[in-house]
C-alpha positions as CSV (number, residue, x, y, z in Angstrom):
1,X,49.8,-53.0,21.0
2,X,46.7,-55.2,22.2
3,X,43.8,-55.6,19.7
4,X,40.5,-57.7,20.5
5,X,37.5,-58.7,18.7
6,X,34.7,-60.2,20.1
7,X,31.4,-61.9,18.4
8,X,28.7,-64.0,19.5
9,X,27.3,-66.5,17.3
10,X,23.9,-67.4,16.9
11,X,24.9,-71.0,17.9
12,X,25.4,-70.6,21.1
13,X,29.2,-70.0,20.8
14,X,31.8,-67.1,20.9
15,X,34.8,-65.7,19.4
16,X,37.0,-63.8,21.1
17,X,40.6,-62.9,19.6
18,X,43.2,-60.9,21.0
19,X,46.7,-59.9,19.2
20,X,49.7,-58.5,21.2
21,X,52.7,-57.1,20.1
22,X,55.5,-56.4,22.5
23,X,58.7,-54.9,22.0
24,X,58.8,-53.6,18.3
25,X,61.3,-51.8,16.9
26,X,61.9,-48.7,14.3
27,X,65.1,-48.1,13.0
28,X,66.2,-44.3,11.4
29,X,66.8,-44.7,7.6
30,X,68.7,-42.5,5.4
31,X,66.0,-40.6,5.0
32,X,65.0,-39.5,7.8
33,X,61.8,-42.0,8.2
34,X,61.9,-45.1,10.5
35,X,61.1,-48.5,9.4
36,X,60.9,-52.2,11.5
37,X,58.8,-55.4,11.1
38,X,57.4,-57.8,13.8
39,X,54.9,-60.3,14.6
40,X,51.4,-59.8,16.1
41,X,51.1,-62.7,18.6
42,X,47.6,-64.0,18.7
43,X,45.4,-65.6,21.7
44,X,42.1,-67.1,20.6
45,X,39.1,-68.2,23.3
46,X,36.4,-69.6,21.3
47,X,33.3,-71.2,22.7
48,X,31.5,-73.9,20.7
49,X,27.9,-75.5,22.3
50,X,28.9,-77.6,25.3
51,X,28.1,-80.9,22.8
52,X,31.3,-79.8,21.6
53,X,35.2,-80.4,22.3
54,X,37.9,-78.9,20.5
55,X,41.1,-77.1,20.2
56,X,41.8,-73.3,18.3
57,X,45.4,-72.2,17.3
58,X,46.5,-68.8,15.5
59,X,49.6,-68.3,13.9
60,X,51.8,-65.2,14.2
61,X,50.8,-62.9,11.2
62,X,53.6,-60.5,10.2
63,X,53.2,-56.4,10.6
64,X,55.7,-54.1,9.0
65,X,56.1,-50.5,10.2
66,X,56.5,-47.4,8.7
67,X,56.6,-43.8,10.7
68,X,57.9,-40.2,10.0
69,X,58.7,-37.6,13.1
70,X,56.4,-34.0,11.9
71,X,57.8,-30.9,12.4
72,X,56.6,-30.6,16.2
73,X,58.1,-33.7,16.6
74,X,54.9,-36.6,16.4
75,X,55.4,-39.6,15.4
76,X,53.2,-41.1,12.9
77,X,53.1,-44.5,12.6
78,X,51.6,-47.0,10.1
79,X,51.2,-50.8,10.7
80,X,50.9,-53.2,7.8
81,X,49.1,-56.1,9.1
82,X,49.7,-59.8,7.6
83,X,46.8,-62.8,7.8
84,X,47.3,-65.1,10.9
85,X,45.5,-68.4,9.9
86,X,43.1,-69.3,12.4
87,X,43.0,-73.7,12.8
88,X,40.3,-75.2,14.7
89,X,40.1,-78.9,15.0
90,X,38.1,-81.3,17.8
91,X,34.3,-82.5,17.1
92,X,30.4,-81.4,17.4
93,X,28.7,-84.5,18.2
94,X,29.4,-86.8,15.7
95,X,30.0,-84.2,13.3
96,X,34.1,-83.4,13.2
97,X,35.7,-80.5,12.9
98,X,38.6,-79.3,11.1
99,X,38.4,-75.8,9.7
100,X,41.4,-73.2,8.6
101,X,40.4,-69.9,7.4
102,X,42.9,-66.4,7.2
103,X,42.1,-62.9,9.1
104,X,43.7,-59.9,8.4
105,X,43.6,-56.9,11.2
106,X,43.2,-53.9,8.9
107,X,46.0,-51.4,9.0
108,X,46.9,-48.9,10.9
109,X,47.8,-45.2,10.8
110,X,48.4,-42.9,14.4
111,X,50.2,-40.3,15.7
112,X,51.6,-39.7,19.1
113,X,53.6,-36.9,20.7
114,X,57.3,-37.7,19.7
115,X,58.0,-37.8,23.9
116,X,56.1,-41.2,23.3
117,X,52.2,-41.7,24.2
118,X,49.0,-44.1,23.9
119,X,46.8,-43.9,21.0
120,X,42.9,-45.7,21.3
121,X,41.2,-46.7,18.5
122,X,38.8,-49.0,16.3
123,X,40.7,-52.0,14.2
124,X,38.2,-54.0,11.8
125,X,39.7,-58.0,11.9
126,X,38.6,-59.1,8.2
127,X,37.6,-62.6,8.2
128,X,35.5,-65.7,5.9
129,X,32.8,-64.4,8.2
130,X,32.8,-60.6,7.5
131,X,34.5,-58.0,9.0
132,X,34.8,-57.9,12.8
133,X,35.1,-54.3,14.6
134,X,37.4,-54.4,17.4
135,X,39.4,-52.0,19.4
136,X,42.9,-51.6,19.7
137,X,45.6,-49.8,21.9
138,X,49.4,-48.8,21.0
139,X,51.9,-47.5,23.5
140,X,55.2,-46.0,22.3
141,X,58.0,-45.6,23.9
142,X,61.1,-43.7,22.4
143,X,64.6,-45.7,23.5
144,X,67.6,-43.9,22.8
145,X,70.9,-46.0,21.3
């Protein structure tokens, strides 16, 4: 999965976020539904005035997963996404800077062919700020055990 978000600021700056998650995994329950958890891994590029130096960190925010196989054999898929805190320390002139503030990708809900597939779609990041439209991307890929 690859999410991004993009937004200018009206002071000259930019925030762009991505959040990847590789290698996820569902596992068959008793009931015939499939459940897992991971991490979305998050790279931030933010661009302050040039009067400006600092340094932006994201932690991992934790998804859990939840599908069900149809009766053609899709897979639908839910992803519950966890806040990631976003840290940004350095200084604007004299002014210093030293902010933390949690974002939340909204969840998700898709369905691909059960042979595995790419699904496209639009992923709101909720933030201090507002809520940031983004785009997102999932691949799956069915492993056999």
């Amino acid at each position: 999965m690859i999410s991004n978000w993009f937004v200018v600021q009206g002071t000259g700056g930019s925030i762009a976020l991505v959040a990847l998650i590789n290698g996820a995994t569902l596992t068959a329950d008793s009931e015939g539904g499939y459940t897992g958890s991971t991490e979305a891994r998050w790279i931030p590029n933010i661009t302050l005035p040039s009067e400006c130096t600092h340094t932006d960190t994201v932690s991992p925010s934790p998804v859990k997963l939840t599908g069900s196989v149809n009766e053609s054999g899709a897979l639908t898929l839910k992803m519950v996404f966890g806040t990631a805190t976003l840290a940004e320390q350095g200084s604007c002139g004299p002014a210093l800077i030293d902010t933390q503030y949690g974002m939340t990708p909204d969840l998700l809900i898709l369905t691909v062919p059960g042979a595995g597939g790419t699904w496209q779609g639009r992923q709101v990041l909720d933030s201090p700020s507002g809520a940031i439209p983004g785009h997102v991307i999932v691949t799956v890929t069915p492993v056999e055990n």
